[in-house]
C-alpha positions as CSV (number, residue, x, y, z in Angstrom):
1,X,0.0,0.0,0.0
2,X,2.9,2.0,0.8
3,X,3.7,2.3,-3.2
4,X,0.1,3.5,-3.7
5,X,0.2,6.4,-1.4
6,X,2.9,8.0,-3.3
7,X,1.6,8.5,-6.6
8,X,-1.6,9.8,-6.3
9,X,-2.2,14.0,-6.5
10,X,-5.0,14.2,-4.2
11,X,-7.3,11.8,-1.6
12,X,-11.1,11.9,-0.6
13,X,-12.0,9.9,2.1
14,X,-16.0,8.8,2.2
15,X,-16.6,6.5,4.9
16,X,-15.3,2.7,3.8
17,X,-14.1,4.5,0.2
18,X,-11.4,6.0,-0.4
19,X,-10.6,7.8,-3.7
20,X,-7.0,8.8,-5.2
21,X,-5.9,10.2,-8.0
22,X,-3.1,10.2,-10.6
23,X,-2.7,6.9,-10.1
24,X,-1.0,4.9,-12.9
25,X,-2.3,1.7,-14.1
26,X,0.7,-0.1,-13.0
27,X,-0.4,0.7,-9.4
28,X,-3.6,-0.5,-9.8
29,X,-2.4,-4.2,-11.2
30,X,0.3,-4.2,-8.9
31,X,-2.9,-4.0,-6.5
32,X,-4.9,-6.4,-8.1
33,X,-2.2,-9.2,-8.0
34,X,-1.5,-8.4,-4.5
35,X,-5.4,-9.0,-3.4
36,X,-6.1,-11.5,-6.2
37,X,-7.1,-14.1,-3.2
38,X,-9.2,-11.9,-0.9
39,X,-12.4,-10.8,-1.6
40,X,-11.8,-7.2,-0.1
41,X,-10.8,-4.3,-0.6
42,X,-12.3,-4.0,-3.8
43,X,-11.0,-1.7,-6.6
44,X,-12.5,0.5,-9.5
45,X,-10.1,2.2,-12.1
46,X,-10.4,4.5,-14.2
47,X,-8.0,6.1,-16.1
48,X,-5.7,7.3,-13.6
49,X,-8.8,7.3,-10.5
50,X,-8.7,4.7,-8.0
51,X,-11.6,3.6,-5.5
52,X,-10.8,1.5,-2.6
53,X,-13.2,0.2,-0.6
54,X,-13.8,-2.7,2.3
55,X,-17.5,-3.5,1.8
56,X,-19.8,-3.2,4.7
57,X,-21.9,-6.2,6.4
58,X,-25.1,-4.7,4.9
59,X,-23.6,-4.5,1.6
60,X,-22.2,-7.7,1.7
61,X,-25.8,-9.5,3.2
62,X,-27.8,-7.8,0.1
63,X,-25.2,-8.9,-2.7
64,X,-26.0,-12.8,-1.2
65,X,-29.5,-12.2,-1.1
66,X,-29.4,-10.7,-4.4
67,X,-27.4,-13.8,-5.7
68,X,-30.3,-15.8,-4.3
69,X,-32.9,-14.2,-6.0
70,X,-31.4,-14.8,-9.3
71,X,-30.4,-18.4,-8.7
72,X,-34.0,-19.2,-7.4
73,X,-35.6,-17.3,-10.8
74,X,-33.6,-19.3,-13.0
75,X,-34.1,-22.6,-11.0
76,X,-37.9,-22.3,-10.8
77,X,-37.9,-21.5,-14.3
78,X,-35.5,-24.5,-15.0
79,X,-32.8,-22.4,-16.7
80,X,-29.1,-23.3,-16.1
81,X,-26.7,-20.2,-14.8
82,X,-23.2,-19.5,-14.1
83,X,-22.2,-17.3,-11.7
84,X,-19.4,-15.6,-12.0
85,X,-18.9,-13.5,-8.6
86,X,-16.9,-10.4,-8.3
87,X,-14.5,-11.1,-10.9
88,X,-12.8,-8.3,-12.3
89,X,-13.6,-6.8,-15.5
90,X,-10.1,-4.9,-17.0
91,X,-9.1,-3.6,-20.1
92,X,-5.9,-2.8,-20.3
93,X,-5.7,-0.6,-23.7
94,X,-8.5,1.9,-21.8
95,X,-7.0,1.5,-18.3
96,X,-10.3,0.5,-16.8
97,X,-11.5,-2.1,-14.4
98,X,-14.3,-2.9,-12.0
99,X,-15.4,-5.9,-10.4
100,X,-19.0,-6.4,-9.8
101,X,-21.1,-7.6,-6.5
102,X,-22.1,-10.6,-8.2
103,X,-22.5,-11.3,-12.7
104,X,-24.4,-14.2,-13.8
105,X,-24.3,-15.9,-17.4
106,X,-28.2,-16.9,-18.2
107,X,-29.0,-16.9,-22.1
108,X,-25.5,-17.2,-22.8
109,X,-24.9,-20.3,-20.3
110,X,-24.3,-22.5,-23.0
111,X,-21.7,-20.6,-25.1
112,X,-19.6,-20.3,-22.4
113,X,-20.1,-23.8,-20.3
114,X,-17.0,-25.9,-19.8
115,X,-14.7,-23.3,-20.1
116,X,-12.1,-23.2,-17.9
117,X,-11.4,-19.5,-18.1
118,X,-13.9,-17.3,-20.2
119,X,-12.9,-14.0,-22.1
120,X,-14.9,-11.4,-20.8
121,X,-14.4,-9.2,-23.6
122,X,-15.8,-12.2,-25.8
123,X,-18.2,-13.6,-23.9
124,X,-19.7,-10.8,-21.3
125,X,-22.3,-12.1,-18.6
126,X,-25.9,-11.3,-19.1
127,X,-26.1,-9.8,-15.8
128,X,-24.3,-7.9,-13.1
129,X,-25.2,-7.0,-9.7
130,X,-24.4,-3.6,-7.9
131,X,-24.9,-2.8,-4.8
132,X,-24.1,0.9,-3.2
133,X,-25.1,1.2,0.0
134,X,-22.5,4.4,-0.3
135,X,-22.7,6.1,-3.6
136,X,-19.4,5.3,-5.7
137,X,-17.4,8.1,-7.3
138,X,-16.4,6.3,-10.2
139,X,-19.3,5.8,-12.1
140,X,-18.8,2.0,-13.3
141,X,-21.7,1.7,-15.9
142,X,-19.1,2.9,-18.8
143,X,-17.0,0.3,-17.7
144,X,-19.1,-2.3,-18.3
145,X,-21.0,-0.6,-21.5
146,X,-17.2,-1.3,-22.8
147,X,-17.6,-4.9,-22.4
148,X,-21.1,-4.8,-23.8
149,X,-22.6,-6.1,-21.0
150,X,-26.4,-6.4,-21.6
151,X,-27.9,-5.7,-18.1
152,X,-27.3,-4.3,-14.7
153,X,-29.4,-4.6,-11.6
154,X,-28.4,-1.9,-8.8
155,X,-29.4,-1.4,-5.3
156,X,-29.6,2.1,-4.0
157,X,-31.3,4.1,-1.3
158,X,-33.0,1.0,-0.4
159,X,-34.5,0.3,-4.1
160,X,-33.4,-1.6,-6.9
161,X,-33.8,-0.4,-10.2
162,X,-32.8,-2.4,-13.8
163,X,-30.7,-0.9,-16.8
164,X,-30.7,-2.3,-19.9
165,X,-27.6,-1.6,-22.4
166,X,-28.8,0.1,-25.9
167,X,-25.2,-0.1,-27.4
168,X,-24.1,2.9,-26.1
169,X,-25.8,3.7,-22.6
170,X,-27.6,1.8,-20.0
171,X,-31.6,2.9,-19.9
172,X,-33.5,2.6,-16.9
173,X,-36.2,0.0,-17.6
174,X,-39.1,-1.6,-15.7
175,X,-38.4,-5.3,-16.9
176,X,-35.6,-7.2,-16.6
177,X,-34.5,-8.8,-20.0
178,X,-32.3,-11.6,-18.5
179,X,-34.8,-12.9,-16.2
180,X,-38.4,-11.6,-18.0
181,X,-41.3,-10.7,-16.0
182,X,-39.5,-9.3,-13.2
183,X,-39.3,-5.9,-12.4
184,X,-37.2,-3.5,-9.9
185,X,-40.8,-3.3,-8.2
186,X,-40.5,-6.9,-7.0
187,X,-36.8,-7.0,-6.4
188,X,-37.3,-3.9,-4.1
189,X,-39.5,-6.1,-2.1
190,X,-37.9,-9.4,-1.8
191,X,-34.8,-7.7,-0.9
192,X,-36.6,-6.0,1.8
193,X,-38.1,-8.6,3.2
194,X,-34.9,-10.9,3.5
195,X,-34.4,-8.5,6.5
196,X,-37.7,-9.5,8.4
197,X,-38.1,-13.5,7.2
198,X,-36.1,-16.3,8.1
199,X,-34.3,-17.7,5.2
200,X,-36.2,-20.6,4.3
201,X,-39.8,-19.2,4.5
202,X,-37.9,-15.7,2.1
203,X,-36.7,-18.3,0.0
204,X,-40.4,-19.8,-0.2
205,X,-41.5,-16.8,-1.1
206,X,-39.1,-16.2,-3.6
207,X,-40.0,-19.2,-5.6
208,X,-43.8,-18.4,-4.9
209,X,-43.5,-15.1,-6.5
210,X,-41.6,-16.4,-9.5
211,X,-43.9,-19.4,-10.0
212,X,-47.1,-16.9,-10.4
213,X,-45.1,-15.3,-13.3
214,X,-44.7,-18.4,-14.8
């Protein structure tokens, strides 16, 4: 860390984030080699801005329950999936990377099964997860919108709302594409009430949700 501290022009603390600047991108791999077998801190990049940040207990409880939302969808709806956790998305000729709360292959399962390491730059996920309990100051949708990822469902201010990717921009959208039928309406409300039901009766209700849309 001592390497990193060096570089950078200027720092912002916010809470568990911390943001530096005029970092170089051989920093941030340096970084990402270092941590390449913990799960935290996380890191964004940028072109030359780097976020840091430890996620919380709250963050980390709504990225599982998220996970388990999707997983139960595709399950009761008898559609294989590969998850693909917080691996990190990088591109090194734009200096960017990100790595998600959780990404999920659904329709494109089968292009990508048996492979022992996948290309994201090839073969994208059909979903990724965010979750913000704090509001990040990299925006990471132009990240992903370079890797043509098709859809992103994020959590914020206690709602979740969908964005679908046009091929240029992600567009807010009241149905989910990956998983059709559901809506940031519903998700808004099972994720809320994994805080106040057990997990098998949530889980119940999960599946009874999903098996009405059927």
């Amino acid at each position: 860390m001592e390497a990193v501290l060096t570089e950078p022009k200027t720092q912002v603390l916010i809470e568990e984030h911390i943001v530096l600047r005029g970092v170089s991108w051989r920093i941030y791999e340096q970084l990402m080699k270092e941590h390449e077998s913990r799960s935290a801190p996380r890191f964004t990049f940028n072109q030359g801005c780097l976020e840091i940040y430890t996620p919380s207990q709250k963050h980390e409880k709504k990225a599982r329950f998220f996970g388990d939302i999707v997983k139960t969808i595709a399950e009761e709806r008898e559609m294989e999936t590969l998850s693909l956790g917080s691996t990190t998305f990088k591109k090194n000729n734009l200096e960017k990377g990100v790595e998600p709360d959780d990404c999920f292959y659904l329709q494109s399962y089968d292009q990508v099964f048996g492979m022992e390491k996948i290309d994201l730059e090839v073969f994208p996920p059909d979903l990724v997860i965010e979750v913000d309990i704090f509001s990040p100051s990299i925006n990471r949708f132009p990240i992903y919108a370079e890797f043509k990822v098709s859809e992103i469902w994020r959590y914020s201010d206690d709602e979740v709302k969908i964005y679908l990717f046009d091929g240029e921009n992600y567009l807010e959208s009241n149905e989910s594409l990956a998983l059709p039928k559901i809506t940031g309406e519903l998700l808004t409300r099972l994720l809320a009430e994994s805080e106040t039901m057990k997990r098998s009766a949530w889980l119940k209700n999960v599946r009874d949700c999903v098996g009405i849309m059927k």
